[in-house]
VOVO-595950 format. One record per residue (C-alpha): residue in three letters; x, y, z. Coordinates in steps of 0.25 Angstrom, whole numbers, padded with zeros to 4 digits, always signed. Layout:
BEGIN
alaXYZ;...
end
This chain:
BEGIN
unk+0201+0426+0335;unk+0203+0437+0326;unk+0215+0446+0329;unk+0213+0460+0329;unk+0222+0472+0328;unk+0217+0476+0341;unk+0218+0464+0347;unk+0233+0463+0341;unk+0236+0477+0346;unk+0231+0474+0361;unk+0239+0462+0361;unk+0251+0467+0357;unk+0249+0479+0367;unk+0246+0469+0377;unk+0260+0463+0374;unk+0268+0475+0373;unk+0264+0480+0387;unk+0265+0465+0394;unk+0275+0467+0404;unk+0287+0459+0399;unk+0299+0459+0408;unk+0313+0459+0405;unk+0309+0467+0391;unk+0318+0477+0387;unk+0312+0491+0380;unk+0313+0489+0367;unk+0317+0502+0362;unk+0328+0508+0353;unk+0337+0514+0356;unk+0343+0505+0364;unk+0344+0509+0379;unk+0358+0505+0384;unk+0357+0517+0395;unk+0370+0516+0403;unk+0373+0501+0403;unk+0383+0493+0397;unk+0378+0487+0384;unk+0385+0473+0382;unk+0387+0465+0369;unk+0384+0451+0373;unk+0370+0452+0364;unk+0368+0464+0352;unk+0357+0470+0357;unk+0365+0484+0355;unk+0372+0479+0341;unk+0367+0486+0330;unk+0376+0484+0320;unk+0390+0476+0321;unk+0402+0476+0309;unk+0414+0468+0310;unk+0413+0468+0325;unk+0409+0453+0331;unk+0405+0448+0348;unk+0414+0440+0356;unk+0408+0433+0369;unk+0420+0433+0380;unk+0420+0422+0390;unk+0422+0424+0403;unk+0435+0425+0410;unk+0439+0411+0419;unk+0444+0418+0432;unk+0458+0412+0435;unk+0454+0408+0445;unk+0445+0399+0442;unk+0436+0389+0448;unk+0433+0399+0459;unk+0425+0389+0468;unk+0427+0374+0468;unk+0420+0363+0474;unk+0429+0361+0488;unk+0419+0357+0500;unk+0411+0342+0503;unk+0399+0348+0499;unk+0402+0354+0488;unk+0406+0339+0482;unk+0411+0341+0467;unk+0406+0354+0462;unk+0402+0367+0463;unk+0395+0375+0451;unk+0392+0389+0447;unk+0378+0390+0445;unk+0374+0398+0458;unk+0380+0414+0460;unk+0389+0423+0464;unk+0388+0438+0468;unk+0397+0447+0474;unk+0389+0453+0486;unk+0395+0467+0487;unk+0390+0470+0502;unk+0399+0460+0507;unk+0410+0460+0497;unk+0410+0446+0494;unk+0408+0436+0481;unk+0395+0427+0484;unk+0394+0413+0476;unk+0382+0402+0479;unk+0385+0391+0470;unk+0380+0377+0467;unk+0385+0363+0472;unk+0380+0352+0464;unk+0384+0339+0474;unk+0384+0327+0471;unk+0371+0318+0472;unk+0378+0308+0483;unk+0375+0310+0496;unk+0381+0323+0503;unk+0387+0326+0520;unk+0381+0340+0515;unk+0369+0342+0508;unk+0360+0334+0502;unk+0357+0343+0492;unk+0363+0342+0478;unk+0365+0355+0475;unk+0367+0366+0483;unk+0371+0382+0484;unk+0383+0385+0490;unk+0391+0398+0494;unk+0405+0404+0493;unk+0411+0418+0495;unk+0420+0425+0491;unk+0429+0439+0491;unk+0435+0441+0475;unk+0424+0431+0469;unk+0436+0421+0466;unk+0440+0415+0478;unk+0427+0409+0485;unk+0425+0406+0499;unk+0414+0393+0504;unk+0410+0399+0517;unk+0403+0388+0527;unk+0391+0395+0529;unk+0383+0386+0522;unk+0367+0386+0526;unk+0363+0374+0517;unk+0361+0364+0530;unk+0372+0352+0527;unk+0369+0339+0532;unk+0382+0337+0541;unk+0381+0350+0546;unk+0395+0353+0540;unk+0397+0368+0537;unk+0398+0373+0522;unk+0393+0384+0510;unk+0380+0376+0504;unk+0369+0387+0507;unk+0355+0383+0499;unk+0353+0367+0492;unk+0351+0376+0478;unk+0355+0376+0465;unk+0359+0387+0454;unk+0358+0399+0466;unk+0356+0412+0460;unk+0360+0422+0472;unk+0356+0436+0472;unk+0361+0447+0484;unk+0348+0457+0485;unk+0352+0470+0493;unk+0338+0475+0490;unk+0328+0464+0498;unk+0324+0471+0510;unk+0323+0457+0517;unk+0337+0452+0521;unk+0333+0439+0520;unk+0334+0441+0504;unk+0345+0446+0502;unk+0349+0435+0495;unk+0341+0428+0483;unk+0343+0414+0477;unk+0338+0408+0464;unk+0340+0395+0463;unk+0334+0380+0460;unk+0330+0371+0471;unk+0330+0354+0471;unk+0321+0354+0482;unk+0309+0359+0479;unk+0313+0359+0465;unk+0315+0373+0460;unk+0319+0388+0457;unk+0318+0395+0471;unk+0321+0408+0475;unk+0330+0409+0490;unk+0333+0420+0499;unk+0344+0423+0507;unk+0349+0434+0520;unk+0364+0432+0517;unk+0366+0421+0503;unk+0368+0409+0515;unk+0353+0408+0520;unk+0345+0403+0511;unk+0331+0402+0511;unk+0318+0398+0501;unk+0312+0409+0495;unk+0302+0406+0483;unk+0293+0395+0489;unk+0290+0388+0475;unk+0300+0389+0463;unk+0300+0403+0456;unk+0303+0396+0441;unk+0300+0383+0435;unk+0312+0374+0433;unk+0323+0369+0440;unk+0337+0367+0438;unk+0347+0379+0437;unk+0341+0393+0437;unk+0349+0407+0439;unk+0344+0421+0445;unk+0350+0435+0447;unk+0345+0448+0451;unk+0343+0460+0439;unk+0346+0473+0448;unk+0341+0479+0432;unk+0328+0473+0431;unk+0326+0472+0446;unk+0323+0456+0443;unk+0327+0444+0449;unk+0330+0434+0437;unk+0332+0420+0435;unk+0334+0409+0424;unk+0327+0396+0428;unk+0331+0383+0419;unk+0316+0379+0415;unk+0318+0364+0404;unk+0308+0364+0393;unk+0308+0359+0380;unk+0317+0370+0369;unk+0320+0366+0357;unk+0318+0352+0357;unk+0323+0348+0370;unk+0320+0348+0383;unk+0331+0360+0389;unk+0337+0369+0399;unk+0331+0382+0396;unk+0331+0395+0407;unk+0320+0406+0409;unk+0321+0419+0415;unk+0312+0422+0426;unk+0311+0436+0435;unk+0308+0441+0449;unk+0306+0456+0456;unk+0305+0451+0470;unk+0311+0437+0469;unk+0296+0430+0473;unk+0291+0432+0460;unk+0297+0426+0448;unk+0291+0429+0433;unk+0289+0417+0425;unk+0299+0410+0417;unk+0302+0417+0403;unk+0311+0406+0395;unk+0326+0414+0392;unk+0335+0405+0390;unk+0333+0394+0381;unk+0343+0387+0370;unk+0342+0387+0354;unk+0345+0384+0340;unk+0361+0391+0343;unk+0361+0382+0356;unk+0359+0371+0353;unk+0366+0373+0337;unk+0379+0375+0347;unk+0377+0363+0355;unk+0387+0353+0350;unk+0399+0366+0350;unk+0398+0366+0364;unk+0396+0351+0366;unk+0411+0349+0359;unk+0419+0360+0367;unk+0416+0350+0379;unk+0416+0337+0372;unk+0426+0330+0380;unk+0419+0332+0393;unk+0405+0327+0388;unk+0399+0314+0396;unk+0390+0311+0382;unk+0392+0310+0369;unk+0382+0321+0361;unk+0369+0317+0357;unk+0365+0328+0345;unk+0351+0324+0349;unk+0351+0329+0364;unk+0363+0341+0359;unk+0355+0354+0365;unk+0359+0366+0371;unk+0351+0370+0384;unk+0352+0382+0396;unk+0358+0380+0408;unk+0357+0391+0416;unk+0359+0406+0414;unk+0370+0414+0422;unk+0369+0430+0420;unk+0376+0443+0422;unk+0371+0458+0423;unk+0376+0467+0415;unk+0371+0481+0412;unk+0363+0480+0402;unk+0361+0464+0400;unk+0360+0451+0405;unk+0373+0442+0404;unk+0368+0429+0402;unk+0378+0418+0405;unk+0370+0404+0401;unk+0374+0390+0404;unk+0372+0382+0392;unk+0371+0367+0393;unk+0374+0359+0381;unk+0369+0346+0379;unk+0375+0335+0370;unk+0368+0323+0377;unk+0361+0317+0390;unk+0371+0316+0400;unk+0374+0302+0405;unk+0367+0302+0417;unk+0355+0311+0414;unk+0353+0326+0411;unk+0361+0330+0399;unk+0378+0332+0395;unk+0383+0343+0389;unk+0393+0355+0392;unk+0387+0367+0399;unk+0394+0382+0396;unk+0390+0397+0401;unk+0386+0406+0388;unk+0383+0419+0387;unk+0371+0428+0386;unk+0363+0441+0385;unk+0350+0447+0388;unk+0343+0460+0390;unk+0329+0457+0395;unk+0334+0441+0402;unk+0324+0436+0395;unk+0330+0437+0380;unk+0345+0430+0378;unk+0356+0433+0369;unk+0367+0423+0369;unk+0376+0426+0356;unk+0388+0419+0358;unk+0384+0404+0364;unk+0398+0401+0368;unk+0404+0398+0381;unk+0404+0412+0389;unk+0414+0404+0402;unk+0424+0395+0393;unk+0424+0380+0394;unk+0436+0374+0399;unk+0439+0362+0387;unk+0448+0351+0395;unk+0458+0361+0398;unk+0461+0366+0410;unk+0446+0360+0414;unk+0435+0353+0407;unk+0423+0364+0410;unk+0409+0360+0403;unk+0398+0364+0412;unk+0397+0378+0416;unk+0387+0385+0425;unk+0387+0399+0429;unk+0382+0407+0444;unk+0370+0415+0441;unk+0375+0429+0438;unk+0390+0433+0434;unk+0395+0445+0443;unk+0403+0457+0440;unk+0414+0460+0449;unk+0422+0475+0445;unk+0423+0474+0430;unk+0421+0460+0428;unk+0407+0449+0427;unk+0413+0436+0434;unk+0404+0424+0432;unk+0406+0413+0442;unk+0403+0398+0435;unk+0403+0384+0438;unk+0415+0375+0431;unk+0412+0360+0427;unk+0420+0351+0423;unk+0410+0343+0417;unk+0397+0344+0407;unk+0383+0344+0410;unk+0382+0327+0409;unk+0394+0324+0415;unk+0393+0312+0424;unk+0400+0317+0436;unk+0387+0327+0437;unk+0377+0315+0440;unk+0384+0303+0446;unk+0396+0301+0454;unk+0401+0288+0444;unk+0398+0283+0431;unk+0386+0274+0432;unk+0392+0266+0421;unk+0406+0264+0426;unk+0404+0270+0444;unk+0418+0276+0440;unk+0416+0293+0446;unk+0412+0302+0436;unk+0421+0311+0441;unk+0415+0319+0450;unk+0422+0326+0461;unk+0436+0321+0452;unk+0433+0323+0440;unk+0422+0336+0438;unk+0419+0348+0446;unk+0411+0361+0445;unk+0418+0373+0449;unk+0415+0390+0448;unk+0423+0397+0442;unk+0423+0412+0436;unk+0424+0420+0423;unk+0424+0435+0422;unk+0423+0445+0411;unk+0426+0458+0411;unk+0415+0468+0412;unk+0402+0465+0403;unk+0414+0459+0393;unk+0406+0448+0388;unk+0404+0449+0375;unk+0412+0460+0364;unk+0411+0466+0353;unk+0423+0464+0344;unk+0430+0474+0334;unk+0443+0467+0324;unk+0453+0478+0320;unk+0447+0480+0308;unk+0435+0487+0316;unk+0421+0484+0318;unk+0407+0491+0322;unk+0395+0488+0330;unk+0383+0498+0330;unk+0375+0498+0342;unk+0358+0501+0343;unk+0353+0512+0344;unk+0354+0515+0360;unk+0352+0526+0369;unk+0361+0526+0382;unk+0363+0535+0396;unk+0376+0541+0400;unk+0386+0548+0397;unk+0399+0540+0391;unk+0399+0527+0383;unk+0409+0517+0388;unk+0414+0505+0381;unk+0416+0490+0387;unk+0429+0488+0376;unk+0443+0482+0373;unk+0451+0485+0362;unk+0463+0476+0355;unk+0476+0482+0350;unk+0474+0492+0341;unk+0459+0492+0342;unk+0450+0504+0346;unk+0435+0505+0349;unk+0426+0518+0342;unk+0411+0522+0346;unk+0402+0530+0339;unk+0389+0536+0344;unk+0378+0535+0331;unk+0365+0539+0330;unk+0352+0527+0330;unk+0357+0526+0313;unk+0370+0523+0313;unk+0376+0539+0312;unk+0386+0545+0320;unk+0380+0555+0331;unk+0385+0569+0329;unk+0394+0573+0340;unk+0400+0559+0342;unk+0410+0555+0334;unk+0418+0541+0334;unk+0423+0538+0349;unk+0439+0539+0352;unk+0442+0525+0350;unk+0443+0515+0364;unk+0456+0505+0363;unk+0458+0497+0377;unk+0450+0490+0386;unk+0439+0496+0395;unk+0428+0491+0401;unk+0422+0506+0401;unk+0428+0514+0391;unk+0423+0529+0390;unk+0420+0530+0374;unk+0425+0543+0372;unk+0421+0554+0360;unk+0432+0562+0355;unk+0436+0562+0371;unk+0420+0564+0377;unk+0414+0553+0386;unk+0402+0561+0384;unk+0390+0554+0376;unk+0379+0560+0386;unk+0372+0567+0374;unk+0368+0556+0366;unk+0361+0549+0381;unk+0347+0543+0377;unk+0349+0547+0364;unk+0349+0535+0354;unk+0362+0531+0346;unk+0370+0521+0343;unk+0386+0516+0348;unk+0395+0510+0335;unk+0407+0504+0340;unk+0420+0502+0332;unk+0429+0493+0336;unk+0442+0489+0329;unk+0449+0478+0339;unk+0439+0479+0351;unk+0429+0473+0358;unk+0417+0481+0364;unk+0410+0475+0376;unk+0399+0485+0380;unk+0396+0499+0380;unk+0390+0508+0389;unk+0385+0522+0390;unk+0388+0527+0405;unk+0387+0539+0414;
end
């Protein structure tokens, strides 16, 4: 077929006007309107000099592991991969998290994993109250609520039907699946998609985006990437939570994945079951934990590395919580690829598998994210029988190994920084064009430190009228950049410049323009 110019043009016409969800506009200036722009992926960074980016990992809450596994049906361990939210109407915490029992037979259930639920008032001290509506074989009272796994929970205020109030994604055993459920009250569970809305099965994650007006979720999908049969994730969306659009694949490892492999394996290499096997060494998803923030996705993957098959099938290796950005949920930055939630290493507490709940929560001026603590890796034995085949001694499990939740926290959107030495640095933003009327900074100085900002035109040159900021020293979550003493920057709204910061001992966060 010969290809004409016409032909060409109708195409690339035919392309340009496809409707492509989760596109952002790709003009310049860059439209940061009157949301907080973060520095976890360098979309805004122009230009940088003597300046570098420092990931900060999150806070372990003293008082941490917030929930353990305390009741019969519960058995050894309880993860994080279900969700918390804080449901303001009744002032209370919410948590619907996994138990994974054990494969011997239960007094409770017969189901091996299972969705249970906990309250609580502060979101650290949690309460299992016995209203339980998963039937139990003794009739005994307890807080197991639906015989899923991986419960993504969303409260939505805007369903006119009660009975939807509440919204779960999550993967069933039996049928095999993703399936949605609906809920009048988070107890009362009942089946709401009559086939699975995804392919896959295992772990998947969903949340509401109150921006995009979309239900999302990340379903784990195996094909073959990069030579190997692997865990990879896709995004997939929904208007009305009936229908789901197909699966675009998002989250898939590489060349810097698996390159990194054997740095995470020997941070944990005490507690591995295996020894390695370079052939089998790989890098694969777990799963994908998020967070909202204004004008990004916060992505917090669970990355599983593999140094070997496990003893007793499926694979060994440590799993650790990283951290990640996106615009659009489609397209993934992850700069860093180091732990985002810090391994225990043998002291206080062996920690080598880390899961997350589905969306971190902000609470005042801090993101909490609630995640599941396991004293063990991926192959452990303890995970797949009860004694050593080779020896009937007890792996350990309910002595040895447990999964708890614990919590870390973050001040506000103070993930990743942008660090200045004292001998001063720069970092130029894009061109962008803004609404509102002050500028505020996300910012921390050290002694004798300072930050400077200056407003400049799309080249580089100062604007007229603006000179150099007064310069900000101290620690402010919102400070007001001020201009030989005026907050006022209303008269360059719409209008396309650009922000240089100087920072001599600092670290900027994010910026925002506001009303």
């Amino acid at each position: 077929m010969k290809i004409t110019w016409q032909v060409l043009l109708f195409s690339l016409s035919a392309w340009a006007f496809a409707p492509l969800p989760h596109v952002l506009a790709l003009h310049s200036p860059f439209d940061v309107g009157n949301k907080a722009q973060l520095f976890v992926d360098r979309v805004l960074v122009r230009e940088a000099n003597h300046v570098w980016f420092t990931q900060h990992q999150g806070e372990k809450h003293p008082k941490s592991p917030v929930l353990k596994s305390n009741q019969p049906w519960e058995e050894w361990r309880v993860d994080g991969n279900g969700c918390v939210l804080y449901d303001a109407q009744e002032n209370l915490f919410k948590m619907w998290y996994a138990v994974l029992r054990d494969d011997r037979p239960s007094e409770y259930f017969d189901a091996v994993y299972f969705t249970c639920y906990a309250t609580s008032q502060d979101g650290i001290h949690w309460e299992k109250p016995l209203v339980g509506t998963l039937p139990s074989k003794n009739g005994k009272p307890h807080n197991a609520v639906l015989p899923v796994e991986t419960s993504s929970v969303i409260k939505d205020l805007d369903d006119p039907d009660p009975a939807r109030r509440y919204k779960l994604i999550g993967f069933l055993r039996d049928p095999v699946g993703y399936f949605t459920f609906i809920s009048p009250d988070g107890l009362h569970w009942k089946q709401f998609s009559k086939s699975p809305i995804t392919p896959g099965s295992d772990v998947i994650s969903g949340f509401w985006d109150p921006r995009r007006k979309l239900y999302v979720a990340f379903p784990k999908q195996g094909r073959s990437w990069r030579g190997y049969p692997r865990r990879v994730f896709s995004t997939i969306t929904s208007n009305d939570f009936i229908h789901w659009s197909d699966p675009v694949l998002s989250w898939k490892p590489d060349l810097r994945d698996d390159a990194g492999s054997l740095a995470r394996i020997e941070r944990v290499r005490p507690m591995l079951d295996r020894p390695d096997n370079p052939e089998l060494m790989r890098t694969e998803f777990y799963s994908v934990s998020v967070y909202l923030a204004e004008s990004c996705t916060i992505g917090f993957p669970w990355m599983l590395t593999i140094n070997n098959n496990a003893r007793y099938g499926n694979h060994e290796g440590p799993m650790e919580i990283q951290l990640a950005v996106s615009r659009d949920l489609m397209n993934w930055q992850r700069p860093f690829r180091t732990p985002v939630i810090e391994h225990g290493l043998l002291e206080p507490r062996n920690e080598g598998y880390h899961t997350a709940v589905s969306t971190a929560i902000r609470v005042g001026d801090e993101i909490w994210l609630y995640y599941g603590d396991g004293n063990y890796t991926h192959g452990t034995p303890c995970l797949y029988a009860e004694k050593y085949r080779e020896t009937s001694e007890s792996t350990g499990r309910r002595t040895k190994y447990d999964c708890r939740i614990g919590l870390v926290t973050w001040k506000l959107d103070r993930f990743v920084s942008v660090d200045g030495a004292a001998e001063g640095g720069s970092l130029t933003t894009v061109p962008i064009r803004f609404t509102g009327r002050r500028l505020v900074v996300n910012a921390a100085t050290k002694a004798g430190g300072h930050i400077v900002v200056e407003l400049l035109d799309a080249a580089g040159r100062p604007l007229d009228g603006f000179p150099p900021s007064d310069p900000f020293a101290g620690d402010d979550l919102r400070h007001v950049v001020t201009f030989r003493g005026s907050q006022d920057v209303s008269s360059m709204a719409g209008k396309p410049l650009s922000l240089r910061f100087r920072l001599c001992n600092a670290e900027l966060y994010s910026f925002a323009f506001r009303e």
